[in-house]
C-alpha positions in Angstrom: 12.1 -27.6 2.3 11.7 -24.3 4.1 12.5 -21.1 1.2 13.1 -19.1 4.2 13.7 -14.9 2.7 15.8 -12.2 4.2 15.6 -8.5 3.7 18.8 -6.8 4.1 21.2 -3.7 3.2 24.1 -4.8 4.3 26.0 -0.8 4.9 28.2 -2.9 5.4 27.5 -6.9 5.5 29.2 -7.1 9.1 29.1 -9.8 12.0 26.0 -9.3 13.0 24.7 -10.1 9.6 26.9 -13.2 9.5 25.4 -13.9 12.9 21.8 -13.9 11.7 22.8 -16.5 8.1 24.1 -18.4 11.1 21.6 -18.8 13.3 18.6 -19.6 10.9 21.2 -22.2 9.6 21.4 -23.6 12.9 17.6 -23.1 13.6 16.8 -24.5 9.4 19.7 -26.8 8.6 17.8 -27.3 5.0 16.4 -24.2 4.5 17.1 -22.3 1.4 17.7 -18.6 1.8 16.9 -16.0 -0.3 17.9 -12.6 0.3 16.0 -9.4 -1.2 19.1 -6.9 -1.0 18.8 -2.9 -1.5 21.4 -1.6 -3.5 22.7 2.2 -3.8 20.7 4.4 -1.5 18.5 2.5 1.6 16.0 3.0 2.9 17.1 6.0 5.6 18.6 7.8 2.7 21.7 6.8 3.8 24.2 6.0 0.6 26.0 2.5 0.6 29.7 2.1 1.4 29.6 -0.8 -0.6 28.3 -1.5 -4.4 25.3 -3.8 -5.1 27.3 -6.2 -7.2 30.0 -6.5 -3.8 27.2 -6.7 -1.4 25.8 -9.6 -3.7 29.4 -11.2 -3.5 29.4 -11.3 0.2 26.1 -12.8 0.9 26.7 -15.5 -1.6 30.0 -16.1 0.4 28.7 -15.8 3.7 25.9 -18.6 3.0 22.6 -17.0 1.2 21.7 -19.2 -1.9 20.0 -16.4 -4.2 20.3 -12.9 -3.8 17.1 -10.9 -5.7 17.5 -6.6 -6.1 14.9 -4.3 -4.3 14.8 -1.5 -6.8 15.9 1.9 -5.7 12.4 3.5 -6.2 11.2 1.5 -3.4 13.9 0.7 -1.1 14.6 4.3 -0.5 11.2 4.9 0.8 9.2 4.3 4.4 9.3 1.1 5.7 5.3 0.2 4.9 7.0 1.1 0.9 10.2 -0.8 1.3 8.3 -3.6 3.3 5.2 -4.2 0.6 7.5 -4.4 -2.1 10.2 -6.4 -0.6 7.8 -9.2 0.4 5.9 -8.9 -3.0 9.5 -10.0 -4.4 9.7 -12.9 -2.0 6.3 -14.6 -2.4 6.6 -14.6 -5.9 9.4 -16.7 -5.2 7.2 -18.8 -3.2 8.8 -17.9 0.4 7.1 -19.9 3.2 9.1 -17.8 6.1 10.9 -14.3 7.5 13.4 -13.8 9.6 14.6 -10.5 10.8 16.6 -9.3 13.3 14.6 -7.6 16.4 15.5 -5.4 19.1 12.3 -6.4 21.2 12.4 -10.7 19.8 8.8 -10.5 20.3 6.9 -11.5 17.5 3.4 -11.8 19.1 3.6 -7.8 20.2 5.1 -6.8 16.6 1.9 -8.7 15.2 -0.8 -7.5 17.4 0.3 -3.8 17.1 0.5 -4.0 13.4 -2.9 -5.5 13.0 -3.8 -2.3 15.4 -2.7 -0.4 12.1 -4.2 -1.6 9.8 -7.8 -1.0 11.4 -10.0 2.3 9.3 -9.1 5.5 10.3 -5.6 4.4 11.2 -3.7 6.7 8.5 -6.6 9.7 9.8 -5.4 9.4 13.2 -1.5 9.5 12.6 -2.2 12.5 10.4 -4.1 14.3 13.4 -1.7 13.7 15.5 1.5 14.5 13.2 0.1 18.4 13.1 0.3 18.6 16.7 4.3 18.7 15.9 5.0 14.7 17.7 7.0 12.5 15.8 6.0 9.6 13.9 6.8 6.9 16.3 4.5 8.6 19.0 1.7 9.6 16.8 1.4 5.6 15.7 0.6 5.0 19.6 -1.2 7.7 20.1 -3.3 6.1 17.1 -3.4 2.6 18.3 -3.8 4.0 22.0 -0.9 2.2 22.8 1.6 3.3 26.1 4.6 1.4 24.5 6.1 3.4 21.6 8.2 1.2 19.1 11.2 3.3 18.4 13.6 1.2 17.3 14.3 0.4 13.7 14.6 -3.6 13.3 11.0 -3.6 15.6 9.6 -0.7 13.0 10.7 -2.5 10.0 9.5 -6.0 12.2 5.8 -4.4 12.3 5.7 -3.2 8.6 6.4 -6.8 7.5 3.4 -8.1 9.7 1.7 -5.3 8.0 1.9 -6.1 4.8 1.9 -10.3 5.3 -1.8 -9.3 7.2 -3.1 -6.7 5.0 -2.5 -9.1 2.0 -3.0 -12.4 3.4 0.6 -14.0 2.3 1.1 -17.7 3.6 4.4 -16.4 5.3 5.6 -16.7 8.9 7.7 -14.5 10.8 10.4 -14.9 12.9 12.7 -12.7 15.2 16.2 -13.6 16.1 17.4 -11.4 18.8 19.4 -8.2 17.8 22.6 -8.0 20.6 23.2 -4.1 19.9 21.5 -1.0 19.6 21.6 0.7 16.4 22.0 4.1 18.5 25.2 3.1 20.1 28.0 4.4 17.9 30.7 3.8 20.6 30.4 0.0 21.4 34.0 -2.3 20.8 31.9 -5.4 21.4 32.0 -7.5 18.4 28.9 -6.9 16.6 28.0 -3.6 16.4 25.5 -2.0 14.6 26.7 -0.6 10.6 25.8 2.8 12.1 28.5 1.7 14.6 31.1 0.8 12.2 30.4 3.5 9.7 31.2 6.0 12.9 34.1 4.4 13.1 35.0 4.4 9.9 34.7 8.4 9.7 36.6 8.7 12.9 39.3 6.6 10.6 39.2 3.7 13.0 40.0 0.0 12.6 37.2 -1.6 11.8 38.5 -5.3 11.6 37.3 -6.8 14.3 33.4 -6.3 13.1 33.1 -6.9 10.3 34.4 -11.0 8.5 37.2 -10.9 6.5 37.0 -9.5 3.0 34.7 -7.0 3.3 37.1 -3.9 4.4 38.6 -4.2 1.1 35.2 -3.5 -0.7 34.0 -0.7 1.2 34.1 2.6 -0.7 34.7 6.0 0.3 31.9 8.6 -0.1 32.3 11.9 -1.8 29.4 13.8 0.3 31.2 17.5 -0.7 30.1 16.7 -4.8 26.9 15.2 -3.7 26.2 18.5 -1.9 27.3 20.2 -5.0 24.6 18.1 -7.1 22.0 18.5 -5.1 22.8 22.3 -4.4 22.6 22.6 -8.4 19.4 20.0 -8.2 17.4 22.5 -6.1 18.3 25.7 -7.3 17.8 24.7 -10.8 14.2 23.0 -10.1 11.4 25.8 -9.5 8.6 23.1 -8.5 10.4 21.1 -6.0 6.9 19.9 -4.5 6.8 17.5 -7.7 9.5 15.3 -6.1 8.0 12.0 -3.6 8.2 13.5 -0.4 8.2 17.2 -0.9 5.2 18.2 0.2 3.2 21.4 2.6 6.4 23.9 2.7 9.0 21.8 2.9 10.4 22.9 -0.7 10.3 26.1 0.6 13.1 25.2 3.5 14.7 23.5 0.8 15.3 26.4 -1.3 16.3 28.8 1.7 18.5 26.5 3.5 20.2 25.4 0.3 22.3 28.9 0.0 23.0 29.3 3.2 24.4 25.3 4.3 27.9 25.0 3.7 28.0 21.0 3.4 25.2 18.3 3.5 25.3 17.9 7.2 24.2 21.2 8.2 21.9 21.7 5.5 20.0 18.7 6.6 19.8 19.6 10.4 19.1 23.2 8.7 16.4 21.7 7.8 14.7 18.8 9.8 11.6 19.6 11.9 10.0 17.8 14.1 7.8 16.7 11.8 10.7 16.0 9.3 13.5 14.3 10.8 16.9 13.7 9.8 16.0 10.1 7.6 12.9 11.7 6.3 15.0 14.6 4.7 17.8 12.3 3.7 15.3 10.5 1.5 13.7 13.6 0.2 17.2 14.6 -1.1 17.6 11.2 -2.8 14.4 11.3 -4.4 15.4 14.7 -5.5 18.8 14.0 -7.0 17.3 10.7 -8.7 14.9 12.7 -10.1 11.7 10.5 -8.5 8.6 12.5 -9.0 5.1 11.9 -7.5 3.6 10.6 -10.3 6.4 8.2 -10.9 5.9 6.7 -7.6 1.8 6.5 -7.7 2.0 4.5 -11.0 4.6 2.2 -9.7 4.6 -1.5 -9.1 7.4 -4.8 -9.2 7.4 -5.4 -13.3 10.0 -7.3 -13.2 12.5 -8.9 -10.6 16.7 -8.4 -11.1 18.4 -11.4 -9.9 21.8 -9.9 -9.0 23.3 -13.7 -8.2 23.0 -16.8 -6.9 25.4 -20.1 -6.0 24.7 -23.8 -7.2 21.9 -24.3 -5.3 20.3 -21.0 -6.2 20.5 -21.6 -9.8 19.0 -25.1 -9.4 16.0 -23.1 -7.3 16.0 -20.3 -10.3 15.2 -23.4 -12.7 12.7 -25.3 -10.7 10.9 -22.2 -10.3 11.5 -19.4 -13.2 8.1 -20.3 -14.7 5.9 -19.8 -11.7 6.6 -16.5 -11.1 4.6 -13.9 -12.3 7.1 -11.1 -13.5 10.3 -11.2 -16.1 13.4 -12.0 -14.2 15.7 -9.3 -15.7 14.9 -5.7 -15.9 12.7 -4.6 -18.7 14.3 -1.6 -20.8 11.7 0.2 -21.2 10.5 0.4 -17.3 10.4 3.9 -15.1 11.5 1.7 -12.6 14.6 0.3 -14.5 15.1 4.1 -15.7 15.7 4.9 -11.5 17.7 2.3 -11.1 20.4 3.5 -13.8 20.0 7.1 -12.3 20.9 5.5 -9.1 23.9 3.5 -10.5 25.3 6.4 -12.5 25.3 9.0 -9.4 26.5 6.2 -7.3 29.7 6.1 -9.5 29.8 9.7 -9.4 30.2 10.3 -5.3 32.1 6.7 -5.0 34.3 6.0 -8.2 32.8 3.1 -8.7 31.7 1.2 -12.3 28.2 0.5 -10.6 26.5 2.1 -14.4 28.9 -1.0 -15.9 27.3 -3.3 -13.7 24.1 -2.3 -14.4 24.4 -2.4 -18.0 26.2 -5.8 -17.9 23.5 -7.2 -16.5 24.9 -10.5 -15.7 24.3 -12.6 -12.3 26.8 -12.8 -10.0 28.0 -16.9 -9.7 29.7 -18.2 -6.3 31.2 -21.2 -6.9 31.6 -22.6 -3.8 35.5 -24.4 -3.4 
């Protein structure tokens, strides 16, 4: 039997994620899927319309057998952060494949130009040319001396998984399935559409209906960006060594701090600002690392301790059984973990910007069950 994992943040679970549990199912009739889901804040440092515990619900309804969390400390980072991690959850669960959604579908380029990265002096050269003022995407060619640049996000994400299944020699194969949109059209009625799509729509209070399957508009949660400006205004101004936050680093905190007085709403303080060098998801980030309170020595001591299952259906639990004493880490959060201590920081401001009881969730600590009718 193929134990075929998916990584996914489902802002919000929509037809083209429905589309993708399709396919493999039509591709791996047997297969058992196992998602690794990011919860509260992902990993653009964009904040979730919808709560772990419903996103959990909908994947288990839409056909994925066990549903494992990404903590927040690493699935608000860079891809190589969210990537390492995410896959270090599924091969302890003994994961033979990946499939992802790609913009390109072509697995043999992703591969080749993520083995170009990991060669020495990779990191060296994408520092050089970062100074120069070019962003990331075009430094990483530069470095690889590669004409194509890889901008789009499903490819990025594609090449940090081969990254990480090459650096540390996982027995796990990877697989594209063919994104139909572009995450950077907002305006497409087709109907799937990327979530940045939808969550356009949404602000523009349009129907949303006809992208996403039925039940999920009734889960999706308004966002309270005005008092999560507040926080964060109160955050920085409060804080005199912002450079001890992941992320803050050579001046930025010093933008921070200016920009911060003068920015009437979370918007314009982030194009305030962004540099070339710091875009817009790079600062979003930042300011989630700074509200949660995620230092740099938090991060550099940081590994998976334990693994959260958020829920499962029949089949999952029978999978859970069979395999509960191979894996290497305790399958429930351990109380006394930094990581744990995030994850609550990240639930309890989440119910402060969306009215939600995400901190009760948390502190239940129970699985989510889909008993299939």
């Amino acid at each position: 039997m193929k134990v075929i994992g998916l990584i996914g943040e489902y802002n919000p679970f929509h037809n083209g994620h429905l589309y993708h549990i399709q396919q493999i199912k039509k591709k791996f009739p047997d297969a058992f899927l196992l998602l690794v889901l990011n919860g509260y804040f992902l990993q653009r440092g964009e904040i979730s319309i919808l709560t772990k515990e419903d996103k959990t619900k909908l994947a288990l309804e839409y056909g994925i057998d066990l549903v494992l969390e990404l903590p927040a400390l690493f699935g608000t980072q860079s891809a190589d952060i969210f990537a390492k991690n995410a896959i270090q959850i599924l091969s302890f669960f003994q994961v033979t494949d990946i499939i992802f959604g790609s913009e390109s579908n072509d697995i043999d380029t992703l591969l080749k130009l993520a083995s170009l990265q990991l060669l020495p002096n990779f990191d060296e050269k994408v520092k050089t040319y970062l100074k120069t003022g070019i962003n990331y995407p075009t430094a990483v060619s530069k470095a690889i001396n590669s004409p194509k640049i890889i901008n789009d996000p499903n490819d990025l994400l594609g090449i940090s998984y081969a990254k990480i299944i090459l650096k540390y020699n996982y027995s796990i194969t990877l697989h594209t399935i063919q994104r139909t949109n572009s995450y950077h059209d907002i305006n497409s009625q087709d109907t799937i559409v990327s979530a940045s799509n939808i969550r356009t729509k949404l602000k523009k209070k349009e129907n949303i209906d006809a992208f996403i399957p039925k039940g999920v508009a009734s889960f999706i949660q308004p966002i309270n960006y005005d008092l999560l400006f507040t926080l964060l205004k109160y955050k920085i101004m409060t804080t005199p060594d912002l450079s001890l936050f992941l992320t803050v680093d050579e001046g930025i905190d010093k933008r921070l701090k200016k920009f911060i007085q003068t920015s009437k709403n979370m918007e314009e303080f982030i194009f305030n600002v962004k540099t070339k060098r710091y875009t817009y998801n790079k600062i979003q980030r930042m300011i989630i690392h700074i509200l949660l309170g995620i230092t740099k020595t938090i991060n550099h001591s940081s590994q998976i301790e334990y693994i959260h299952v958020l829920g499962f259906n029949q089949r999952g639990q029978k999978y859970l059984k069979k395999i509960q004493k191979q894996v290497q880490v305790p399958l429930q959060p351990i109380s006394t973990s930094t990581i744990y201590e995030v994850e609550k920081k990240a639930a309890f401001l989440y119910d402060l910007v969306a009215n939600t009881k995400a901190y009760e969730f948390e502190m239940r600590n129970k699985p989510v069950i889909h008993v299939e009718n």
